[in-house]
C-alpha positions in Angstrom: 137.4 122.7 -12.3 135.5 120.3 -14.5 133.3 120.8 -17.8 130.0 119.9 -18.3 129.9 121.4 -21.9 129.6 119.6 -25.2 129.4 120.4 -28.9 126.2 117.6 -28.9 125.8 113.5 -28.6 127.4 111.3 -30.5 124.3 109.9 -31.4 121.1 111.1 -32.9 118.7 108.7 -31.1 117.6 109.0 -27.3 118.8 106.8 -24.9 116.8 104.1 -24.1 118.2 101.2 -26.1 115.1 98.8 -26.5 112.1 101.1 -27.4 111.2 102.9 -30.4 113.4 106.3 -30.6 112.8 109.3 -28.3 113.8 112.8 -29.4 117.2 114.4 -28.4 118.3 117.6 -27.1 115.8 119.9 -25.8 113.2 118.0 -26.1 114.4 115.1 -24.4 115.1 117.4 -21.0 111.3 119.2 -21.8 109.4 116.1 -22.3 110.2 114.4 -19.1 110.9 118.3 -17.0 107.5 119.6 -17.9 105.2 116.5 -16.7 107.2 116.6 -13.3 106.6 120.6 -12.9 102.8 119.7 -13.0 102.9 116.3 -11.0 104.5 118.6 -8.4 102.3 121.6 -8.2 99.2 119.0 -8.0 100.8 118.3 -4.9 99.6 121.5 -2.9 96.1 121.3 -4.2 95.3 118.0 -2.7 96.0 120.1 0.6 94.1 122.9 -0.1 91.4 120.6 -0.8 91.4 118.9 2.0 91.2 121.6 3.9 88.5 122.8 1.9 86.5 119.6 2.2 87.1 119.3 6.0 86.5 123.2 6.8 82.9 122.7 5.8 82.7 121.0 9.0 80.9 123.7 11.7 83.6 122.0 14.4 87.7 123.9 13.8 89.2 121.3 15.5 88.9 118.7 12.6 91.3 121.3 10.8 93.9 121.1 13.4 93.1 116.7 13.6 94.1 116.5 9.5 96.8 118.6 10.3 98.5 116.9 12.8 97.5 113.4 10.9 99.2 114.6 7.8 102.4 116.4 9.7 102.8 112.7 11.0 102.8 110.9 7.5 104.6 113.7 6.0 107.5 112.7 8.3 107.0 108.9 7.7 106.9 108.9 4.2 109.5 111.3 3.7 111.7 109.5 5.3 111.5 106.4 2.5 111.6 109.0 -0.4 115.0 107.1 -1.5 112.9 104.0 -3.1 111.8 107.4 -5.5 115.1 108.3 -5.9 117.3 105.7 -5.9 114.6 103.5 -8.1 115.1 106.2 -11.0 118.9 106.2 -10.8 119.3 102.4 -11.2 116.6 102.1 -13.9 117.9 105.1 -15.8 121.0 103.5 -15.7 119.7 100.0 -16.9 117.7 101.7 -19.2 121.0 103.5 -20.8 122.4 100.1 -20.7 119.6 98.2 -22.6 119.3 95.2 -20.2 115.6 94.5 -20.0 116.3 91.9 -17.2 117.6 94.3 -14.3 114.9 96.6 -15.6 112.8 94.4 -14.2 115.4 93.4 -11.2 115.5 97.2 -10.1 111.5 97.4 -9.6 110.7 94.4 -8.1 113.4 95.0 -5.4 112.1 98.7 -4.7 108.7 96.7 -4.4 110.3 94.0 -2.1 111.4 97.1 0.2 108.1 98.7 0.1 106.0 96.1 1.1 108.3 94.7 3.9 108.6 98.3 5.0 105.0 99.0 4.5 104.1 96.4 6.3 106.6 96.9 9.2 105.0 100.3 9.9 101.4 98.8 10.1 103.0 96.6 12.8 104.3 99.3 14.6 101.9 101.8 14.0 101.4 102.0 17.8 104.8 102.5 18.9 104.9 105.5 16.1 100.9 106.9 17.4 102.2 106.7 21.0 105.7 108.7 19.8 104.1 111.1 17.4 101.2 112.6 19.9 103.8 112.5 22.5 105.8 114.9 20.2 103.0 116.8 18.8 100.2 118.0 21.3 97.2 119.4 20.6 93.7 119.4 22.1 91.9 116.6 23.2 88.9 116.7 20.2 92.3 117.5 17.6 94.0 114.5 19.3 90.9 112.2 19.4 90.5 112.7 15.6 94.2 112.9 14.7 94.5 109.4 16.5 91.6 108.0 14.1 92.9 109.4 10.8 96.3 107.7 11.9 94.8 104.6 12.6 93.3 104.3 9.2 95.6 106.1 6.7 98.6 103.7 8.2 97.3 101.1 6.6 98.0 103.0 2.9 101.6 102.7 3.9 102.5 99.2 1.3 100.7 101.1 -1.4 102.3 104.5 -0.5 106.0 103.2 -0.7 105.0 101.2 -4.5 103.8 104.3 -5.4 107.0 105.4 -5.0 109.1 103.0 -6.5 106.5 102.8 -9.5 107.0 106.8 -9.8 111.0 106.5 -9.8 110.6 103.9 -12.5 109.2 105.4 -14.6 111.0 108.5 -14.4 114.0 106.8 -15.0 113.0 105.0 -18.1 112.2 109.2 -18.9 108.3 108.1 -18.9 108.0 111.6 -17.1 104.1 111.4 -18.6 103.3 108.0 -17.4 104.7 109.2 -13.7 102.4 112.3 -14.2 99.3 110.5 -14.9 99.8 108.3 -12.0 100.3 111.1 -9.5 96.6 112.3 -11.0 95.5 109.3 -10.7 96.0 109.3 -7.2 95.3 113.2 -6.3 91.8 113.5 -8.1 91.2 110.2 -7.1 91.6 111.2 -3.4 90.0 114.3 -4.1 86.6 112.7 -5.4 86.7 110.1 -2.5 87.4 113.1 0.2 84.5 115.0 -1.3 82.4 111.3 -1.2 83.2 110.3 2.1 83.3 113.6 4.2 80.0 115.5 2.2 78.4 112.3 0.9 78.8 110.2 3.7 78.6 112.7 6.4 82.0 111.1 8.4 85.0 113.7 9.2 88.4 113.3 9.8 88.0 109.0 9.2 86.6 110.1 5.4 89.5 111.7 4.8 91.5 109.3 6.1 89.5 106.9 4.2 90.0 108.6 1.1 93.7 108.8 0.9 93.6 105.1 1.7 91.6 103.9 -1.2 93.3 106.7 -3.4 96.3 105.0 -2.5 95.4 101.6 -3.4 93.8 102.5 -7.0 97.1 104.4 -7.8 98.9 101.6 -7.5 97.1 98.9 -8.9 97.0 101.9 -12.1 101.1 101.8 -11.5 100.7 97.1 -11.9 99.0 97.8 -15.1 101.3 100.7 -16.1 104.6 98.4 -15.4 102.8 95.5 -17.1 102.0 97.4 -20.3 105.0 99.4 -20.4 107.1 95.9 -20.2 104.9 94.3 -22.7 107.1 96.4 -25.8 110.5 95.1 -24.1 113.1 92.5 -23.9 114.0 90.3 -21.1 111.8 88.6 -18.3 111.5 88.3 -14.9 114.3 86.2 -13.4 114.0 85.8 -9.7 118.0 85.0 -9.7 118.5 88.0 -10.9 115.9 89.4 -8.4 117.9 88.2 -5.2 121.0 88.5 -6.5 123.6 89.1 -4.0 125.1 92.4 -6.3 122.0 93.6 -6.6 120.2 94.0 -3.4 123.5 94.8 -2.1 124.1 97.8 -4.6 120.2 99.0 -4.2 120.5 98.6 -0.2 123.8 101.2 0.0 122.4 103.7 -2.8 119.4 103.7 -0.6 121.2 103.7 2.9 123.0 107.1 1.2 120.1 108.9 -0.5 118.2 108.4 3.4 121.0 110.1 5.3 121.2 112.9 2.6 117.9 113.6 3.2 117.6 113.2 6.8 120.4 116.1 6.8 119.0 118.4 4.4 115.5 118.1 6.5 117.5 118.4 9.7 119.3 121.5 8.3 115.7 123.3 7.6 114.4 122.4 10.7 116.9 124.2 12.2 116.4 127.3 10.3 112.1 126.8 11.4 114.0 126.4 14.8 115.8 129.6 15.0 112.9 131.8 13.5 110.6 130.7 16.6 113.2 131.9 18.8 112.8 135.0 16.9 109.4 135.9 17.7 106.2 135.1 16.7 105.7 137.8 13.7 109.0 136.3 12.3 108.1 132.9 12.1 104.9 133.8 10.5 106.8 135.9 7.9 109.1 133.4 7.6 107.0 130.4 7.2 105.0 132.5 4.6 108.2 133.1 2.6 109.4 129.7 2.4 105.7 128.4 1.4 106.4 130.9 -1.8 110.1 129.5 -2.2 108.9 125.5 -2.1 106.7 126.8 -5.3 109.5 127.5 -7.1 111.5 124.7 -5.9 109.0 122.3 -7.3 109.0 124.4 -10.4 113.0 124.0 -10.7 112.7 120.4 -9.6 111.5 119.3 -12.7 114.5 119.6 -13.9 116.7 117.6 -11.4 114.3 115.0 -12.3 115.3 115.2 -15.7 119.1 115.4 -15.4 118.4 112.2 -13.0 117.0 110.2 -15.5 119.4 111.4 -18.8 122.4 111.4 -16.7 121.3 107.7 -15.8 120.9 106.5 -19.0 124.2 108.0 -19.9 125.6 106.4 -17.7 124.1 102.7 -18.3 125.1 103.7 -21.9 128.5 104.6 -20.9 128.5 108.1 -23.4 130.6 110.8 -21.7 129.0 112.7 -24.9 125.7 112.3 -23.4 126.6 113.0 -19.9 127.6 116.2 -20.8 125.1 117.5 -22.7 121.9 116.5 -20.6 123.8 118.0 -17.3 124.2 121.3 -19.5 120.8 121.4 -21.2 118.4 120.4 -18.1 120.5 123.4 -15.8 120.1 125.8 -18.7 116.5 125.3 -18.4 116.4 125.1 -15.1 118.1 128.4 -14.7 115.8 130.0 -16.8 112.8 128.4 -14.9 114.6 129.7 -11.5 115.3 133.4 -13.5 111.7 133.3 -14.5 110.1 132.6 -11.0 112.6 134.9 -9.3 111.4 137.7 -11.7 107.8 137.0 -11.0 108.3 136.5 -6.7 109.8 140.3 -7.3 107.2 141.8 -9.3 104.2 140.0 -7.7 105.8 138.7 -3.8 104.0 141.8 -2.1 100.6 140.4 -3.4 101.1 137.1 -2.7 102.4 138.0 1.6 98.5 140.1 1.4 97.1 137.2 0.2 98.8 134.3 2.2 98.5 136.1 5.6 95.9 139.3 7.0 98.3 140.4 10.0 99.9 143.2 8.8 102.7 143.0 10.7 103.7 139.2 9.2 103.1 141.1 6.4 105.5 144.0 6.7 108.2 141.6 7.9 107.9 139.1 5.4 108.3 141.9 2.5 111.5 143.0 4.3 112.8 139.4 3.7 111.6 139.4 0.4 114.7 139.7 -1.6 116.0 136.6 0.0 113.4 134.2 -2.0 113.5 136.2 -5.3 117.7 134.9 -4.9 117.2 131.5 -3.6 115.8 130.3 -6.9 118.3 131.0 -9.0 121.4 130.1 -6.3 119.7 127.0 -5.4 120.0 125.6 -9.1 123.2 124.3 -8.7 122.2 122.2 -5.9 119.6 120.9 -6.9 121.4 120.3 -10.4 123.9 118.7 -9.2 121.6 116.6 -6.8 120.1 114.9 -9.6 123.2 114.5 -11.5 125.0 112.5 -8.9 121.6 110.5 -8.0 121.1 109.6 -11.7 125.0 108.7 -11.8 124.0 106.3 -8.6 127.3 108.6 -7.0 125.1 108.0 -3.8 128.7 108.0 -1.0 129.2 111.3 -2.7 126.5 112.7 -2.2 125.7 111.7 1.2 129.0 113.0 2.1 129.6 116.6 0.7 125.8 117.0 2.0 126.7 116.0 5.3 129.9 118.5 5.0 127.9 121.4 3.6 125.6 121.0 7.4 128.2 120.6 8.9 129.6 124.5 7.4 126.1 125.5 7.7 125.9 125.1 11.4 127.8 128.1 12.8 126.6 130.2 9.9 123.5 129.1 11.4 124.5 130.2 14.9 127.0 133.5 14.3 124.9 134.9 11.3 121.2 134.9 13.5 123.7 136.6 16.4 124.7 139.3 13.9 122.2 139.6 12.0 119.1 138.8 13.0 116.9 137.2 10.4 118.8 138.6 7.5 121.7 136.3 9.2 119.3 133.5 9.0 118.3 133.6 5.8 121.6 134.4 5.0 123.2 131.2 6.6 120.5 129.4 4.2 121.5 130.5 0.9 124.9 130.1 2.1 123.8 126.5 2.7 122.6 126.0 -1.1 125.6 127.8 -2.2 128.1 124.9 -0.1 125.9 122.3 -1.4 126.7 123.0 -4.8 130.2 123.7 -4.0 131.1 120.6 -2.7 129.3 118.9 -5.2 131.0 119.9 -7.8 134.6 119.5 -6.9 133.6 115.9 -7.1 132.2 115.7 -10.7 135.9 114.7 -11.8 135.8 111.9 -10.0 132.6 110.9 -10.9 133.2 111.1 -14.7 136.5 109.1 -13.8 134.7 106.5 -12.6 131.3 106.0 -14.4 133.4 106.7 -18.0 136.7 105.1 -17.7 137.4 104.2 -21.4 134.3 105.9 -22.4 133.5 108.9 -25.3 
């Protein structure tokens, strides 16, 4: 089995090679973890105010409009997370390497995919309304104004994919701070305009639709002037050779291509577990729903640190110091196992107040404190997937990860399907932590071979 442990770096000095010096250690995991833990618990509160700002409409059915608007762009979007992902694995790595030019290379590519992509969905924005509210059905007023707010937010989609690319950027050059204030940048920013457009203005679902636009746009001209001052205290240029270099777009096409199918499987694999607690009942996929809404908190939470082993594992790599490698994969899942210990502790001692608070049926409620247990675990048997997730992203170990993860739902399946049988729920949410559990598994069998290959000659 391999080793991730280290007596320490061989070097005193962070890892980015053309920039003043960055502390080591814990503090280099901390500095870029921490930022990411709050960038993605701002997340939930843009909902919750838009919901807010929309429910002070007399009319319900503009609730259920931004709902079904937003289910539909969650799903697009998602889908083109790799340009966060994969941006931050080839910059970390360029970082580690100290070549100012592919820096540059690695961003302007992501930008070249999120533009033509952005720009492709506009164009076929009405194939995607005409699929989407085939799919998703609601009632004519929730339809009529779920059509409008697609109609206008589709056109945020150039901006929304550079905001991703900017945001993997800078993660990868471990500016976890600068990705932070750009993700508040374009939360308040959407906030104030929701609040403007919706109680100033007096429109409804079209404001917020409006807002998220325009939020959109202002966060990334913020992420132009971020790049641009950020490259202003660096080496190299821009060199459009470099740019459309064959290597390049090739290498940046396939991590992408991998990162995509990952996670179309890992979505696939939880909207199968959503699946099977419908066709437990009603109360259960309340209960259920409610539980997982309480798990993706401390997801985010652990997240943080994936995005930290991403970005030091990246640079280690560029740098080529097994040293390094070692210790930032050991230091970022300490500290994520003591996040995960320290949210599971607090779901056990405080998960009965937060069911009362989340749901008023007292039977969700009952039900979903039954299942308890299985999200105070999750946590802390979900770090090594997630771990290990970032480790092989920030490594750019992309056919590796595609594949275990596409082995691991593949195992997951007739758990899936024999455990619900059995078991009822507790099968299910059995199957699911059995599904983080193979993740990990499968990942790590195939660190050897990773170290192999990103360290050959290497200390």
């Amino acid at each position: 089995m391999p080793t991730l442990r280290s007596k320490g770096p061989r070097s005193g000095g962070y890892l980015a090679t053309n920039v003043p010096s960055r502390p080591a250690g814990h503090r280099a995991v901390l500095a870029i973890a921490v930022p990411i833990m709050a960038s993605n618990i701002s997340e939930p509160l843009l909902g919750l105010v838009d919901t807010w700002v929309i429910g002070r409409l007399p009319e319900a059915y503009y609730i259920g409009a931004i709902a079904l608007g937003a289910t539909i762009f969650s799903l697009i979007f998602w889908a083109f997370g790799f340009l966060r992902m994969g941006t931050g694995g080839l910059t970390a790595q360029a970082e580690g390497a100290g070549d100012g030019e592919e820096l540059r290379a690695v961003l302007a590519r992501a930008l070249l995919i999120a533009g033509v992509a952005g720009a492709g969905l506009i164009v076929i924005s009405p194939l995607i309304e005409m699929l989407a509210f085939w799919l998703l059905q609601g009632s004519a007023e929730v339809e009529h104004h779920a059509r409008t707010y697609f109609q206008i937010r589709v056109l945020s989609a150039p901006f929304a994919l550079a905001n991703y690319a900017f945001l993997g950027w800078f993660i990868g050059l471990g500016r976890a701070r600068t990705a932070f204030a750009l993700q508040l940048v374009l939360n308040l920013s959407n906030i104030i305009l929701d609040v403007f457009f919706v109680l100033g203005m007096g429109m409804t679902s079209d404001g917020v639709a409006l807002g998220t636009l325009a939020a959109s746009a202002i966060a990334c001209a913020c992420g132009l002037w971020a790049v641009h001052s950020e490259l202003k205290r660096r080496s190299g240029a821009w060199n459009l050779q470099r740019i459309l270099q064959r290597a390049g777009l090739k290498r940046t096409a396939v991590v992408n291509f991998d990162i995509m199918i990952r996670s179309v499987a890992v979505v696939f694999a939880f909207t199968l577990f959503t699946a099977r607690s419908a066709e437990l009942g009603d109360v259960v996929l309340a209960a259920n729903t409610v539980l997982m809404n309480i798990l993706a908190i401390g997801t985010h939470l652990i997240d943080g640190f994936a995005h930290s082993a991403e970005a030091l594992v990246g640079q280690a790599v560029g740098a080529r110091s097994l040293a390094r490698f070692r210790l930032y994969a050991r230091l970022s899942s300490q500290w994520a196992f003591v996040i995960g210990g320290l949210f599971a502790l607090a779901t056990w001692l405080s998960g009965p107040f937060v069911i009362d608070a989340l749901t008023v049926n007292e039977e969700v409620r009952e039900t979903a404190r039954i299942y308890l247990m299985w999200v105070v675990a999750a946590p802390i048997i979900g770090v090594g997937c997630y771990q290990l997730d970032g480790i092989f992203i920030g490594a750019t170990q992309t056919r590796d990860l595609r594949n275990m993860m596409l082995l691991s739902v593949a195992l997951y399946l007739p758990a899936w399907y024999y455990f619900v049988l059995a078991f009822g729920n507790q099968g299910l949410w059995a199957s699911l932590i059995l599904f983080l559990i193979v993740r990990a598994i499968t990942l790590w069998v195939r660190v050897p071979a990773l170290m192999r290959q990103k360290f050959v000659g290497a200390v």
